[in-house]
N, C-alpha and C positions, 0 to 999 in steps of 0.2 A: 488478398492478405487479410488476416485476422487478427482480433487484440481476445487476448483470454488475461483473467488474471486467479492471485492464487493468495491468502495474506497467512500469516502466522506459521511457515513452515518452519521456525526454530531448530534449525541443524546445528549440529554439535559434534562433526567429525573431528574438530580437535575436542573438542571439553567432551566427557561423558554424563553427559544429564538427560537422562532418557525421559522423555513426555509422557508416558506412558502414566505418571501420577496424578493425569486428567482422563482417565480410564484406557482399557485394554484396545479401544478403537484406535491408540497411537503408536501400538506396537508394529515396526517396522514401515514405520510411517513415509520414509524418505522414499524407497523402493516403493512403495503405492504414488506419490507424486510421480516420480522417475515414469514408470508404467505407463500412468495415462499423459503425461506429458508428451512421451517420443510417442505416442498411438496418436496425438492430434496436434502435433503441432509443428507447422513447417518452417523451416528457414528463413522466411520473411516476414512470418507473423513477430506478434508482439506481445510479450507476457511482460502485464502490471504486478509485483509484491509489495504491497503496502504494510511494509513492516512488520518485524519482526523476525529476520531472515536468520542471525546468527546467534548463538551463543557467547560466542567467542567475548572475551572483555577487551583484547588491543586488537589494531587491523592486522598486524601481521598474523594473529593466529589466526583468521578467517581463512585462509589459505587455502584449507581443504573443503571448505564448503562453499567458495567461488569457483573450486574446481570442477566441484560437482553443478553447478549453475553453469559453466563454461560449459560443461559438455552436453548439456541439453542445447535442442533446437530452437531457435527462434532471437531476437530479437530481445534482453530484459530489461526494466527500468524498477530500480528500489526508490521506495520511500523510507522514513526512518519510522524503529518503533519506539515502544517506552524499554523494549529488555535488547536492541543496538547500541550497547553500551560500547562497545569496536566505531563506531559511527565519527567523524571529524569535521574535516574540512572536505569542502568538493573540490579543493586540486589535489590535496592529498588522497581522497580516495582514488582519483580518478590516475594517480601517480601509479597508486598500490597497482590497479588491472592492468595500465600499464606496461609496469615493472616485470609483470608476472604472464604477461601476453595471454591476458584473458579479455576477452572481442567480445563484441555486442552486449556490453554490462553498461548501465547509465543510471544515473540518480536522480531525484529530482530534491532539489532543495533549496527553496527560494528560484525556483526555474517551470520552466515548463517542456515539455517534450512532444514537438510536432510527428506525427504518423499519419501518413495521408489524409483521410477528411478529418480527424481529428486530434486535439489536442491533448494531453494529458498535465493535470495541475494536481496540484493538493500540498498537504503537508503531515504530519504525526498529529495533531490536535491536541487534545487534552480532554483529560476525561474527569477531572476534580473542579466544585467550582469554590471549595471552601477559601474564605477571607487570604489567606496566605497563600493561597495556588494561583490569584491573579494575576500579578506578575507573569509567571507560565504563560497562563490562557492568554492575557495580549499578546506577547510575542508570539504565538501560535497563531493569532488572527491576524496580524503583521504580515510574518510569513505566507500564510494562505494570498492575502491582498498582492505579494512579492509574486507570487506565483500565475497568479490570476493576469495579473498585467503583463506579464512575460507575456501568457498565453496571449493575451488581447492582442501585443504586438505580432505575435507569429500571426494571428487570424488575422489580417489586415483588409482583407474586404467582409468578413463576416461572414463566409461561408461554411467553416468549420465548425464542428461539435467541439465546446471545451466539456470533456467528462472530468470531474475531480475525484481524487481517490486520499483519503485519510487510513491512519491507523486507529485512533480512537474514535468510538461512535461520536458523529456528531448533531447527534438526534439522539432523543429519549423517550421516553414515556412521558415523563412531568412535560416535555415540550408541547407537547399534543397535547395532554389534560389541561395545560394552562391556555393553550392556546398561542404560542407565545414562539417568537422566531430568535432567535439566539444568532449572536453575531459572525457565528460561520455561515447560517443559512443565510442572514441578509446579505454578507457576501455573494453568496452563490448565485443567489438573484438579483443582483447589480450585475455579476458579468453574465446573464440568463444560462447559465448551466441548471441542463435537465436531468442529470444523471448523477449519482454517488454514491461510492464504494467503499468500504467501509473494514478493519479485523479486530484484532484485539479480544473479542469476547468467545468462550472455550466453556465447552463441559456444560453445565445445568445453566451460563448464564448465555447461551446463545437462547433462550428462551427469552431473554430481556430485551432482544433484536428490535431495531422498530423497521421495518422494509414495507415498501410498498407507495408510493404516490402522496409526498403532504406538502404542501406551500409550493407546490407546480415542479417537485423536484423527485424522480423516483430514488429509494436508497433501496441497498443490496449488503447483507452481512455477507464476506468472500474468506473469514477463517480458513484455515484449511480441516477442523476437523466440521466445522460447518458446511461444507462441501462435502462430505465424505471424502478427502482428500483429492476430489477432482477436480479438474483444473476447470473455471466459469468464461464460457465464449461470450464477450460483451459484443463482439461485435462479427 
């Protein structure tokens, strides 16, 4: 069994707000995921979206775009983004799939999600650090901690990979120029996760991406027009 993940696919089968005014690489963007998802992805695997899934402003409108998530293969787990404004509680989201007899849909939020050898953690982050966005940012690094320990508990002998997956980068450029570990990574390296996953960033600024191996932890931009909308086999 496999974990693939996919971030920023932004459906809007109830709202019309076409993507496409982050260039013509998003036209008919949903049908490109659909494609190569049913070409690679089985029934038991596991597809990570790290926010930003819907459109939609309340859960009920999501409707048709869970629909569309139901009927693909595999296994999904959402995280939240900064435009899941539909986003609540996790018994009520978890009421809506529910309600609506939509199967193998899960969330993570302040939780973690066990899959064979590994775990899955994270949270939405935060991507602002001005004076007034603090507040945010701790509770985001709360959260993350919330998540982490979940996970630690599922690991109980320590033989599982915790991979963590955010919607906002949480790595930069200045982190690296300064030299300087910012209290998500210190997290990440207290529960020694080596992996993290990463959306939110589209158009000219996936160039701002930091990927690659820093403070013993590899990160991965998983956008979906960053992928060419195809879906990333992690594992």
């Amino acid at each position: 069994m496999s974990i693939y993940t996919i971030g920023d696919v932004h459906l809007s089968f109830h709202r019309n707000k076409p993507m496409s005014i982050f260039g013509e690489n998003w036209e008919g963007h949903e049908e490109k995921i659909k494609e190569n998802w049913i070409k690679n992805v089985k029934e038991n695997d596991l597809v990570v979206l790290p926010g930003d899934f819907s459109w939609a402003t309340y859960l009920k409108d999501t409707y048709k775009d869970f629909r569309y998530l139901n009927e693909l293969p595999g296994k999904k787990v959402l995280l939240k983004g900064n435009h899941d404004y539909w986003w609540t509680t996790l018994k009520s989201m978890r009421n809506f799939l529910e309600e609506n007899k939509f199967k193998n849909i899960d969330f993570i939020y302040n939780t973690a999600y066990e899959f064979e050898d590994y775990i899955i953690a994270g949270t939405r982050g935060w991507g602002q650090n001005e004076e007034e966005e603090k507040k945010l940012l701790k509770r985001e690094i709360l959260r993350l901690e919330l998540s982490l320990k979940k996970a630690e508990e599922l690991n109980e002998n320590n033989k599982k990979e915790i991979i963590v997956f955010f919607h906002f980068p949480p790595i930069a450029n200045i982190n690296i120029n300064n030299n300087e570990e910012n209290e998500f990574i210190q997290l990440m390296k207290k529960y020694n996760v080596k992996r993290c996953y990463y959306g939110h960033l589209h158009s000219t600024s996936i160039k701002e991406a930091v990927e690659g191996n820093y403070y013993g932890i590899e990160f991965k931009l998983v956008s979906a027009d960053s992928l060419k909308f195809q879906l990333l086999k992690i594992k």
